[in-house]
Every structure is written in C-alpha cells, then in structure tokens.
C-alpha positions as CSV (number, residue, x, y, z in Angstrom):
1,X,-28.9,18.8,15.7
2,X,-26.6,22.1,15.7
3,X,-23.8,19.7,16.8
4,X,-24.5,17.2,14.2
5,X,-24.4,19.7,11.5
6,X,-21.1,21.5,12.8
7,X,-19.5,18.4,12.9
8,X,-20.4,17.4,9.5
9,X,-19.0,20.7,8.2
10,X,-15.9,19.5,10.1
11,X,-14.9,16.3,8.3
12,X,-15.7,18.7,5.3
13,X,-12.6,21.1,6.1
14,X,-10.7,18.4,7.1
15,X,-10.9,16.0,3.9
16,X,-10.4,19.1,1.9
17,X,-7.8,20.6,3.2
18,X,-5.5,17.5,4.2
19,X,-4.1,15.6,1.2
20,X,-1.1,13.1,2.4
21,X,0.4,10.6,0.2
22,X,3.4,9.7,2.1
23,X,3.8,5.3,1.8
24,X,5.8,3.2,4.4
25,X,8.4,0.4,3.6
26,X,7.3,-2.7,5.4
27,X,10.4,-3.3,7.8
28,X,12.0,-7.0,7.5
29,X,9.6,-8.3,10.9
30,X,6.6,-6.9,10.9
31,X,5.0,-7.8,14.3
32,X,0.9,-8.4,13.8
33,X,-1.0,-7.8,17.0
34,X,-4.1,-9.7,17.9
35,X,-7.6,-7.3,17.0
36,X,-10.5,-9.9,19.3
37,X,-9.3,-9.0,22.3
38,X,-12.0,-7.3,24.4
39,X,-12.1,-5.3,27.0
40,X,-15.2,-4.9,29.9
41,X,-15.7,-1.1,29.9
42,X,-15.2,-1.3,33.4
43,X,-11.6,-1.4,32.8
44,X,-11.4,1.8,30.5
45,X,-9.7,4.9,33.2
46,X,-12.1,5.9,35.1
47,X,-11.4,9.7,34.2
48,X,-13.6,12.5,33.6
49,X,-12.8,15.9,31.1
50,X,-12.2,19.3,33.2
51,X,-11.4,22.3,31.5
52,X,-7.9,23.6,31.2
53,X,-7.6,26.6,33.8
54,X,-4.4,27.5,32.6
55,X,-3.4,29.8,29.8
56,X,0.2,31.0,28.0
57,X,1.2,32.9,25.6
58,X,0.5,31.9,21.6
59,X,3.5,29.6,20.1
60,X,4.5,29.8,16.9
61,X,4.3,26.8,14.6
62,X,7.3,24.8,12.9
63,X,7.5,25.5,9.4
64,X,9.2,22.1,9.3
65,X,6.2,20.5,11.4
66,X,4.5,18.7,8.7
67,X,7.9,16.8,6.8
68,X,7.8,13.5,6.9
69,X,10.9,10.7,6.9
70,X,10.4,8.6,3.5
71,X,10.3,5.6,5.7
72,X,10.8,4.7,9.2
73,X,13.0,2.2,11.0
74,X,12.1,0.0,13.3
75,X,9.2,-2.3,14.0
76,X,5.8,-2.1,12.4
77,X,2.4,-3.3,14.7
78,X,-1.2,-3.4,13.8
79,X,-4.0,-3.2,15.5
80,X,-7.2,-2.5,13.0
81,X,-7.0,0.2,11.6
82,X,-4.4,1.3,13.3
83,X,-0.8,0.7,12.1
84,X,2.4,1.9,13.4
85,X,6.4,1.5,13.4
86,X,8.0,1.6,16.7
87,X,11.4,3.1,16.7
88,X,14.4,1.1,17.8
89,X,14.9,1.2,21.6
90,X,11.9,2.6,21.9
91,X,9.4,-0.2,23.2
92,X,9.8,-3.8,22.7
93,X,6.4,-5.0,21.1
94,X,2.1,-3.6,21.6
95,X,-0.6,-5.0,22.7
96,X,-3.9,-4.5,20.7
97,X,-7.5,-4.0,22.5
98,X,-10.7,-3.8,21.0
99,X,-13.2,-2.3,23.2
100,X,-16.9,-2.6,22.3
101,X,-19.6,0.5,21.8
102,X,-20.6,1.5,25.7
103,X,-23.2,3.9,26.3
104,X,-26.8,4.3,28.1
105,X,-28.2,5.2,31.8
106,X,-25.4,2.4,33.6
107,X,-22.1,3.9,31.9
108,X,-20.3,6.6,33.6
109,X,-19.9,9.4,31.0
110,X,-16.1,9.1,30.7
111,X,-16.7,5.3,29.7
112,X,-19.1,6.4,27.0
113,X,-17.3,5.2,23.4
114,X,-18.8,4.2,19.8
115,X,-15.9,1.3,20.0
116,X,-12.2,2.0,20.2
117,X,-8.7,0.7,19.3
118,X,-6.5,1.2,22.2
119,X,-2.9,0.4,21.4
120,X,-0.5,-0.3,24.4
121,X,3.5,0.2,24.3
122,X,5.2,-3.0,26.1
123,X,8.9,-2.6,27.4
124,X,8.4,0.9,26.9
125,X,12.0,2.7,27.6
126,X,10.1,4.2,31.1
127,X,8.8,2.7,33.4
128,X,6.8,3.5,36.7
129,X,5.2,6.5,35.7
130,X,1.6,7.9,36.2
131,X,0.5,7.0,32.2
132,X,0.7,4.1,30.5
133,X,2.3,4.4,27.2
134,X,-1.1,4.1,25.1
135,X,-2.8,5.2,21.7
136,X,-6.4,5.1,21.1
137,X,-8.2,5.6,18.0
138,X,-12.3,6.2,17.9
139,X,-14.6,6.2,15.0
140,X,-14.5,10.4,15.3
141,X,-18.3,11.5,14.4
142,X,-19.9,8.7,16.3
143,X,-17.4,9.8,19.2
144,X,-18.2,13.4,18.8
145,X,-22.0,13.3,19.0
146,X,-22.1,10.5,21.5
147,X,-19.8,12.8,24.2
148,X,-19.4,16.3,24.0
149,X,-16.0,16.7,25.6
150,X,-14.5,14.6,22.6
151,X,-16.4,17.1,20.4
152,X,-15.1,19.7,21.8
153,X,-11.3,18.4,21.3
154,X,-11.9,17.4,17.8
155,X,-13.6,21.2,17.4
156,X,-10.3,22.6,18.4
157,X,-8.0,20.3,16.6
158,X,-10.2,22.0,13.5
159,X,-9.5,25.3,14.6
160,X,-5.5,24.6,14.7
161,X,-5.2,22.6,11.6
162,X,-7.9,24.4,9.4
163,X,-7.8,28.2,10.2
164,X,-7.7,30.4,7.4
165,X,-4.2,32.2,7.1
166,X,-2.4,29.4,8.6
167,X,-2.6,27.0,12.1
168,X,-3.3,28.7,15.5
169,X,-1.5,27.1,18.5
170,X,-3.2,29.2,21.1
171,X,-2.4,27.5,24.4
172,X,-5.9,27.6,26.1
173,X,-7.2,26.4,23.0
174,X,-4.9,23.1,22.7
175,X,-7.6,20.0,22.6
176,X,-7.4,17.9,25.8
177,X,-7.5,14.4,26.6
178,X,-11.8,14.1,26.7
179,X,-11.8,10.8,29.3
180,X,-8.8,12.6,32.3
181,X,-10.5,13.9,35.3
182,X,-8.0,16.8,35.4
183,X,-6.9,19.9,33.8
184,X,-4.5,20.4,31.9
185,X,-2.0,23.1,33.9
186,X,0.4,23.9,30.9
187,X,1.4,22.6,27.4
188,X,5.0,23.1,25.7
189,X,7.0,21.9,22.7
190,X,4.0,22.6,20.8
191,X,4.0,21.7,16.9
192,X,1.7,20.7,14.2
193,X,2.5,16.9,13.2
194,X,1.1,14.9,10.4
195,X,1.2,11.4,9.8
196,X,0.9,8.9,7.1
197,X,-2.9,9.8,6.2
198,X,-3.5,12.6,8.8
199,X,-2.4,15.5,11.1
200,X,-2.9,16.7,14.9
201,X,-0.8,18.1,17.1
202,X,1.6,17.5,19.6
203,X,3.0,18.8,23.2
204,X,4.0,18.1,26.3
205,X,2.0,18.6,29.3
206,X,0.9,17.4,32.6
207,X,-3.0,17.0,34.1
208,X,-3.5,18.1,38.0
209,X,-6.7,18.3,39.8
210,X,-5.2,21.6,41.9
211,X,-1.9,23.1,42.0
212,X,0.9,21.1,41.2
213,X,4.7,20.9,40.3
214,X,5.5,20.0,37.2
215,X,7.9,16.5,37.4
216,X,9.2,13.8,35.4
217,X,6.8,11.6,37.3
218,X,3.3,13.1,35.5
219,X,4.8,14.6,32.5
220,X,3.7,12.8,29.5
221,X,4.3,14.1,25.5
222,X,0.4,14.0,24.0
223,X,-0.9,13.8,20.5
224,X,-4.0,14.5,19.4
225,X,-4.9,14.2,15.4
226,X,-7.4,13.5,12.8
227,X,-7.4,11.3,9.4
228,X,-7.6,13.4,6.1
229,X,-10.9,12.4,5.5
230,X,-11.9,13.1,9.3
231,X,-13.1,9.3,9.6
232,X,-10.9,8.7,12.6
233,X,-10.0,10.6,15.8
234,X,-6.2,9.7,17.8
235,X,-5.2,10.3,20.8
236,X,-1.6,9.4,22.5
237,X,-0.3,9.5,25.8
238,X,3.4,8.8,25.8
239,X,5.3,9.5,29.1
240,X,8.5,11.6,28.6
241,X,11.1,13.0,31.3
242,X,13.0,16.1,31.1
243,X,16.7,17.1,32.6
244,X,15.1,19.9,34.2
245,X,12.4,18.6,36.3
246,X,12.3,16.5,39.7
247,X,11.6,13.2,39.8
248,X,8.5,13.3,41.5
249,X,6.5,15.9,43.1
250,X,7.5,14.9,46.3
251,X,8.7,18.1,48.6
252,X,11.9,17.2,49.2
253,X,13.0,15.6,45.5
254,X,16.4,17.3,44.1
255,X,15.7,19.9,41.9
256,X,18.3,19.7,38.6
257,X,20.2,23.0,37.6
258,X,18.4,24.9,35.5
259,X,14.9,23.9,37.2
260,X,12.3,25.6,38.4
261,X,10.9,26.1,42.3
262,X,7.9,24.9,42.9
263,X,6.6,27.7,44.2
264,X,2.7,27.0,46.1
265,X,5.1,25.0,48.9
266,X,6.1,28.0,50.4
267,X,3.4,30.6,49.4
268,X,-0.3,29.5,48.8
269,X,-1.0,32.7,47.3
270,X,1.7,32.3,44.8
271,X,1.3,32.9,40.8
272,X,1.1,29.4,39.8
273,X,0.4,30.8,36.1
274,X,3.6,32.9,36.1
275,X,5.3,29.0,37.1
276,X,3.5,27.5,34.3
277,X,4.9,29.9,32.0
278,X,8.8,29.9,33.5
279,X,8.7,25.8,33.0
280,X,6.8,26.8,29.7
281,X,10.0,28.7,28.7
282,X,12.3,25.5,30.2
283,X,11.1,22.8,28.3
284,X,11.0,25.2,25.0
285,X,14.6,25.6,25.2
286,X,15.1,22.2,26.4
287,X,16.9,20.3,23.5
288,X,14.9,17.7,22.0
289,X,17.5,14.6,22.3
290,X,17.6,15.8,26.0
291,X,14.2,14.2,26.9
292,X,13.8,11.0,27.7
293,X,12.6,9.3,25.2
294,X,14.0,11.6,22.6
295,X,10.9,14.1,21.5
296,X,12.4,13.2,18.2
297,X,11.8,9.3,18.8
298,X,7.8,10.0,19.7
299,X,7.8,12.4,16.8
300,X,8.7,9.5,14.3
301,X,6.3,7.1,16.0
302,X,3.6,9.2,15.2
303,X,4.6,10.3,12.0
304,X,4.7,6.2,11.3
305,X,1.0,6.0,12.1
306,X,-1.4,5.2,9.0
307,X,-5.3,4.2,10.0
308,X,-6.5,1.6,7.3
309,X,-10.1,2.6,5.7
C-alpha cells in the first residue's frame, strides 16, 4: 500500500512539474505500423534486473538538455500510443508489437507486464550486435505496482527529473533497464532529454554479469523517460559504437588509439572501478558525431517521440 501511495505522489510531481507543448510536422510519407500484432510472452528477453555494482562520480547536466528541434526530418511510425520520426539514414522502417497483460504463479518475473508497446528499428545502421534496436512503452503505474524493479527505475527517473534545486545525475542512481539479467557496469554521455510530451534521460552504457571490457559489441545508448502526466513509462535500447573501443570483447581484438586496456586480463585483482571511470572519461570527451550512429541522430529520435492519450 506504501508503494501504491508513493507512486501516486509520483505522477503528481511529474504532471506538475513537466509542461511540453512542442508539435511535430507530419513529414510527406508517414509510414503506419500494424498495432494487432501479438506476441506469446514467451518471446519477451528472458532477462532478470540486478543492481548496478558500479559507481562514478556525479555529472553535471546540459543546460541545453531539454531544447527541442521545431520539427524533425525524416520518417514518422506509429505504433499506439507511441509515435516517432526516424532520422534519415538511420533505420529503414519499425515494426510494431503489441504484447498482452502477463502475470501470475506460471510467468517468470522478468516476463511480468500490464501490456506493452515494443517498437522495433528495421535496417537499423548496425547490425550484429548484442541488442536489438528496440523501444518499449508500458502503462507506468500498472507496471510499477505489478514489478518492483520497474518501480524502482521509474522512482529514480523522479529523483533526476523532479529534485528540488535542479536534476541530479548521480551515476549509481541512473534507472536501469528493469527486465536485463545484468548490471549495469558504467554509464556516460549522461543528459536530461525531453521529448514531445515528456522527459527521461539518456546515456550510454553496457550490462555484464561479472567483469567485463567495455566494446562496441555490448555498448548500446539507453533512454529512459516518463510522459508529463506520468501515464506512460519508455524505455530504449539503441546500440551505438565508439572510435575508442574494441570491436568485441574478445582478448585479442585491436585496441584503437586513445583506448583503454582492459585491465582483469592480466590482473584479477585489478580496479575494475578505476576502468570504469577512465572509459567514463573517454566516451565524455568522445565527440558526439564520432559515434556510430551519431549520439546526435538518437538524440533526435527520441526527442521525435510523442505517446498519444
């Protein structure tokens, strides 16, 4: 009941404090994407939420976080409620899926969900990587009492949008994917974003069930936001590659110039945190247009989104 009542107080804060009114032109295709298409829960990841061991020093916010492009270029998809604009070169169409409530004694806890919108990226610019390039949207208070990890996530995302005195981006305290079965071992190119009706926050990181390098292979750029009035909840997953990172987190795959050594290969014993904070401090000062896709490309898909009442 405790739960029920923070939560309540939540959508409070965040319909209060969020007050967007940015519109969209319609670009000259609009591509519609089916909304019957159902999904067994069977074939949602089988993933379950660990705790993030791994801690870094507080960022800063943007102060140019929260402006938004009058309109966006590129092609528009919906999915109900979910609508977006995918930027040119970016992916080449979405695929809608509708998955149905799933919950009691025979669903595995990470499958548990009030009904979702999952939106999937086809001819996405990478390919071959550990994510798929997907966006889900839940109902967010039947999400949060139904599983506690997604509670928890939306609790923080309240934390870092709503503070008094201004957004905290305290590292430990980023929310995390509630469905991975992993930890998340570092988070960088943290901002505040807000999109058409609604704001979260963005970063990239990777998820590792023990040590692990960092690489271009698990990295993926993550978004996690809420509607104004705190009706919906989003999560993204958007696989991204950086100059400075191996391919893969094979032993023997090149390491770029400016990279960091992976350092648990040669020394068990070794600070792992003091690695997550050197590739920390890479990817910060890691251009935006030097990612692949462009951190400014995701950015604007995001920024495109608007969830329909």
């Amino acid at each position: 009941m405790k739960k029920v009542l923070l939560f309540l107080s939540l959508l409070i804060v965040m319909s209060l404090a969020c007050d967007l009114s940015v519109s969209i032109a319609p670009p000259a295709n609009p591509t519609s994407l089916p909304t019957n298409i159902v999904i067994p829960p069977t074939e949602v990841p089988s993933q379950i939420p660990v705790s993030p061991t791994i801690s870094a020093a507080t960022l800063s916010p943007d102060p140019t976080a929260t402006s938004l492009p009058i309109s966006f270029d590129g092609t528009e998809v919906t999915v109900d409620p979910l609508t977006i604009v995918l930027p040119s070169g970016l992916a080449n169409g979405a695929r809608g899926l509708q998955f149905p409530r799933a919950d009691g004694e025979n669903v595995a806890p990470w499958e548990v969900t009030p009904g979702h919108v999952q939106l999937k990226l086809e001819g996405y610019l990478l390919q071959g990587k550990f994510h798929e390039p997907q966006i889900y949207v839940y109902p967010a208070s039947e999400y949060a009492q139904m599983y506690p990890p997604a509670f928890e996530s939306i609790r923080r995302l309240d934390n870092i949008l709503y503070t008094p005195g201004g957004p905290s981006l305290n590292a430990d305290q980023l929310p995390t994917v509630p469905f991975f079965n992993a930890a998340q071992i570092f988070s960088s190119n943290v901002q505040i974003i807000s999109f058409q009706n609604g704001q979260g926050v963005r970063f990239l990181t990777e998820y590792a069930q023990s040590a692990a390098s960092v690489n271009n292979h698990d990295l993926f750029y993550h978004f996690e936001g809420v509607t104004c009035d705190g009706a919906y909840y989003i999560i993204a997953i958007l696989p991204i590659t950086a100059p400075v990172l191996a391919e893969t987190s094979d032993a023997g795959a090149p390491l770029p110039p400016g990279g960091v050594p992976y350092p648990y290969l040669a020394d068990p014993n070794a600070d792992m945190q003091a690695y997550y904070a050197s590739i920390t401090d890479v990817l910060n000062a890691t251009p935006p247009q030097a990612f692949t896709p462009t951190i400014s490309q995701l950015d604007s898909l995001i920024q495109s989104m608007r969830i329909n009442p």
